[in-house]
Backbone as numpy.savetxt, mean C-alpha at the origin, in Angstrom:
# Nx Ny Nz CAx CAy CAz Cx Cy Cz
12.02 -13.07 7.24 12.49 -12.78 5.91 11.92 -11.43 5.49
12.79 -10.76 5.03 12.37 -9.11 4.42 12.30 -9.44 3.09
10.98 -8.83 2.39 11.32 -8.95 0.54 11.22 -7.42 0.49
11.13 -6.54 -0.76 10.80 -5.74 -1.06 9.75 -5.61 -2.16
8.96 -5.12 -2.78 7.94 -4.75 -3.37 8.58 -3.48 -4.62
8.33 -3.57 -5.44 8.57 -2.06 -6.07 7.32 -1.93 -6.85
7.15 -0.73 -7.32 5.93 0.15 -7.87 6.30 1.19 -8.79
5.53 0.44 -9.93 6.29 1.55 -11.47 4.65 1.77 -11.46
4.59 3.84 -11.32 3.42 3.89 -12.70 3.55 4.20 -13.48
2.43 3.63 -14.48 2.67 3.74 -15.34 1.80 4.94 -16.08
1.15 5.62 -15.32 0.20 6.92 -15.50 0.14 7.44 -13.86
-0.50 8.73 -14.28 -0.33 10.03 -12.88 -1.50 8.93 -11.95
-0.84 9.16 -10.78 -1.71 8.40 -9.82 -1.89 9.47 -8.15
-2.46 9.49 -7.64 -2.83 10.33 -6.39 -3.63 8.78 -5.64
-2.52 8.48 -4.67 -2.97 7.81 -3.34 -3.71 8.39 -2.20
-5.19 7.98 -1.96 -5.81 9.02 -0.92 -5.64 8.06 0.21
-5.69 8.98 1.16 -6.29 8.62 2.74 -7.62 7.83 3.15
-8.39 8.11 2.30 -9.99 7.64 2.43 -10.52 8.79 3.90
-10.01 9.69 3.80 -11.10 10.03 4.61 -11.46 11.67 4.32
-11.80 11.91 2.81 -12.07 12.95 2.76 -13.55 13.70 3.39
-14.02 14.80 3.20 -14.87 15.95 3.78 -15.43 16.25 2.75
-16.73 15.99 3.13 -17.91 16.68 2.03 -17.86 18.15 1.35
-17.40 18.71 0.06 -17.04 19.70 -0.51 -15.77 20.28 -0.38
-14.84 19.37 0.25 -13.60 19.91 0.00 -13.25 19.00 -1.16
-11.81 18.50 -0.88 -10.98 18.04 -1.82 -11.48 16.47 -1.62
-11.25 15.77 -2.98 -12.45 14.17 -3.28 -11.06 13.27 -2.78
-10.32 14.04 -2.95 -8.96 12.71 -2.44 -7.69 13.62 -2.42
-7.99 13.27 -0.85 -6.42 14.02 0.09 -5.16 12.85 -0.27
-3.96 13.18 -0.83 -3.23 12.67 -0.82 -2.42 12.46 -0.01
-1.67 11.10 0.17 -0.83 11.03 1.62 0.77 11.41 1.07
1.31 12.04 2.17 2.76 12.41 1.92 3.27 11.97 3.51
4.63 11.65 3.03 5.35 11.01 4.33 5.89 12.47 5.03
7.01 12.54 6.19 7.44 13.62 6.68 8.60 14.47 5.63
8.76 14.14 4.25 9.28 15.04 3.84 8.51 16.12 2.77
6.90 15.38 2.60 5.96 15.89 1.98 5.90 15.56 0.48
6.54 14.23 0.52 6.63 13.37 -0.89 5.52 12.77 -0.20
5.04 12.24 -2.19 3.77 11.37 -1.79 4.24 9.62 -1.74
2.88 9.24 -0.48 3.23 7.77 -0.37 1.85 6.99 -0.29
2.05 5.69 0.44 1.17 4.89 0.27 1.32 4.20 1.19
0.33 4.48 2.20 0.47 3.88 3.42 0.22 2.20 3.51
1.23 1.33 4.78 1.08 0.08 4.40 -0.38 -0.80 4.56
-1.17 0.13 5.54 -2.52 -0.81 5.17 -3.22 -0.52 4.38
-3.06 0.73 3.36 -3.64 1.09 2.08 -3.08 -0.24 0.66
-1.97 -0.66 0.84 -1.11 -1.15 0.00 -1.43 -3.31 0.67
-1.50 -2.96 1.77 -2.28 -4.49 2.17 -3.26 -4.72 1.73
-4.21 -3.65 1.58 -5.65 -3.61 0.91 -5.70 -4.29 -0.28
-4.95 -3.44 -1.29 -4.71 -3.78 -2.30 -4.12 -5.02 -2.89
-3.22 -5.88 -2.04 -2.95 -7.12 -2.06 -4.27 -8.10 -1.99
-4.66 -7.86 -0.28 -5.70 -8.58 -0.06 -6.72 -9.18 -0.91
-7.19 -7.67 -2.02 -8.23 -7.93 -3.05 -7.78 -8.15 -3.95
-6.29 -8.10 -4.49 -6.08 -9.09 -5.36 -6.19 -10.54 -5.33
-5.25 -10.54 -4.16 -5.48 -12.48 -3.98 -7.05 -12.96 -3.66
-8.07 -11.85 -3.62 -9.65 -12.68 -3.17 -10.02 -12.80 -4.73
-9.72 -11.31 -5.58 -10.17 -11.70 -7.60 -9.00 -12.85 -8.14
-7.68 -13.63 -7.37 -7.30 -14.49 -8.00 -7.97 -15.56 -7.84
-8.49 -16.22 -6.03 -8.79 -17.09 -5.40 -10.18 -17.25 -6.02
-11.35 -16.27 -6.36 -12.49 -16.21 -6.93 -12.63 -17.10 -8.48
-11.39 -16.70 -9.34 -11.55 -17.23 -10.73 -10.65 -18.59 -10.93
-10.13 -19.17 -9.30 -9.57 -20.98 -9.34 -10.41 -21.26 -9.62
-10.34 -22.61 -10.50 -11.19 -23.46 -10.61 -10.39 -24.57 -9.65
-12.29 -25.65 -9.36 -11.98 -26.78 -8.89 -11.86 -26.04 -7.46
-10.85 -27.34 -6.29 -10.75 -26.85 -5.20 -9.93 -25.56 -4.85
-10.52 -24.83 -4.20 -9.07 -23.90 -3.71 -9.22 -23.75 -2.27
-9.88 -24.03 -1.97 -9.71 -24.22 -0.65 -8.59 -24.46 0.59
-7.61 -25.28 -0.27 -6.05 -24.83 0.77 -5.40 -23.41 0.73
-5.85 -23.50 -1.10 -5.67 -21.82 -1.16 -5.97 -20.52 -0.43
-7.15 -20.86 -0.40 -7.69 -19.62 0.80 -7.41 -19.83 1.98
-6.77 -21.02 2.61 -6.11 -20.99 4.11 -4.98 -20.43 3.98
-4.20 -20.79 2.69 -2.90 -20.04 2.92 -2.95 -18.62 2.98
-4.21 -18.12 2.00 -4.17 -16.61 1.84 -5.23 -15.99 3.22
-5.58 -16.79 4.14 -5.89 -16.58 5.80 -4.81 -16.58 6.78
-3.93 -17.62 6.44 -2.59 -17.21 6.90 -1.50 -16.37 6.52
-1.56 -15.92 5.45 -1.02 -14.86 4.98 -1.16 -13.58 5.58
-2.69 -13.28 5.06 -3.27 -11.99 5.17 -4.04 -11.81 6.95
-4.04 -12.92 7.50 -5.13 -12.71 8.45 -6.32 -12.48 8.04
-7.37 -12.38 9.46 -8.71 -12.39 9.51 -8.94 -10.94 8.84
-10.35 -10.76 8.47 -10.79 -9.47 8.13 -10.96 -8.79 9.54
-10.62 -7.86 9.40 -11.03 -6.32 10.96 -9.55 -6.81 11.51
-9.90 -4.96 12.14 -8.38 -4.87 12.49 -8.39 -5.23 14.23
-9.17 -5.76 14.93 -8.99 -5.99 16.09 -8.67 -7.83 16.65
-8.22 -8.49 15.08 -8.26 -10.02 15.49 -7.14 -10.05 16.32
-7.14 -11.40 17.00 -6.70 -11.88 17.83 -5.19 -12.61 17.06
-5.61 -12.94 15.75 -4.21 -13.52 15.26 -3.81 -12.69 13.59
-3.05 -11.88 13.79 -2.58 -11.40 12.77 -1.99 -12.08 11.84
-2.23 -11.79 10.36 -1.21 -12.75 9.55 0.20 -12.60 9.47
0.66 -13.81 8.82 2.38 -13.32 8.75 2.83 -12.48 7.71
2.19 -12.04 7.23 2.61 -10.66 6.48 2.26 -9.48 7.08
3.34 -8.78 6.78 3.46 -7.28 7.45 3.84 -6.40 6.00
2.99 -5.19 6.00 3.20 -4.31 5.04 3.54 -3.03 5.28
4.70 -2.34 5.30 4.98 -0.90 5.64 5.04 -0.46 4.69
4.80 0.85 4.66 4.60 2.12 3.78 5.63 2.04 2.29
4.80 2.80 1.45 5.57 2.58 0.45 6.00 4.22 0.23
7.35 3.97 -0.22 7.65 5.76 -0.14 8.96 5.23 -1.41
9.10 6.82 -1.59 10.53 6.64 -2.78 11.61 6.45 -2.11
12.42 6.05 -3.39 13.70 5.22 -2.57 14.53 6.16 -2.05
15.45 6.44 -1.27 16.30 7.16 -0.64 16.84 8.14 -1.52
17.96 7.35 -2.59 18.64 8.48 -2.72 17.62 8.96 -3.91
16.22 9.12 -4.39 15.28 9.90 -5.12 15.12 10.86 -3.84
14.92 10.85 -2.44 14.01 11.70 -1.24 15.62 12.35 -1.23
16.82 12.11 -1.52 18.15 12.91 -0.87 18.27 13.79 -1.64
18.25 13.57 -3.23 18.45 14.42 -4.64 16.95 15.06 -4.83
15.81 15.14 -3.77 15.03 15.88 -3.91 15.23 16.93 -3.11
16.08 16.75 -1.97 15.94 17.72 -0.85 16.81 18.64 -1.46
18.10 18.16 -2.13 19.37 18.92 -2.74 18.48 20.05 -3.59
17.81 19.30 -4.03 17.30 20.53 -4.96 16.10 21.57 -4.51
15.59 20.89 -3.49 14.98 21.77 -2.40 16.05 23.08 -2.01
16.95 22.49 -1.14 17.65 23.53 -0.96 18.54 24.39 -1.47
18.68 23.94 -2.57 19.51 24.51 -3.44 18.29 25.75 -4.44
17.09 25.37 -4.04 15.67 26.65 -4.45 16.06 26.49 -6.17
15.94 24.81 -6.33 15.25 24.56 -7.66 13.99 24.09 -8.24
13.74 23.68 -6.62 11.91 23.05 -6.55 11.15 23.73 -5.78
């Protein structure tokens, strides 16, 4: 099953890489191959992940099936397990025809 995800901000946001360099820039932003910015999918798994651990944290009572489902969901922590979860997260980028009516105006030397 494919779902989709969408992402409104709602203020200026800069997605980093995490791997910036001491005295350069504090957060390199990621851009896909047309040099729009994105959000790579294990940056955006991340962000799931620790949501569902601050939801699973403030159950009350048992949650404990809970956190199997969200082990089967998400998988083990580290990226070298043996059983991946059944969720898969790819990149988040703008929708098509926003990256087509950007290029138009690329080439057309309005941007």
């Amino acid at each position: 099953m494919k779902c989709t995800l969408e992402i409104e901000l709602e203020s200026d946001a800069a997605f980093s890489q995490g791997g910036g360099v001491s005295g350069l820039v504090d957060a390199e932003v990621q851009h896909d191959a047309d040099g729009l910015p994105t959000i790579s999918g294990r940056a955006l798994k991340g962000l799931l992940v620790n949501e569902c651990a601050n939801i699973l944290f403030v159950m009350p009572g048992e949650r404990q099936m809970w956190e199997q489902a969200a082990l089967r969901l998400f998988g083990a922590r580290g990226e070298l397990q043996d059983q991946p979860g059944a969720l898969w997260v790819g990149d988040a980028s703008m929708p098509p025809d926003l990256v087509y009516a950007i290029r138009q105006q690329v080439r057309a030397g309005k941007l």
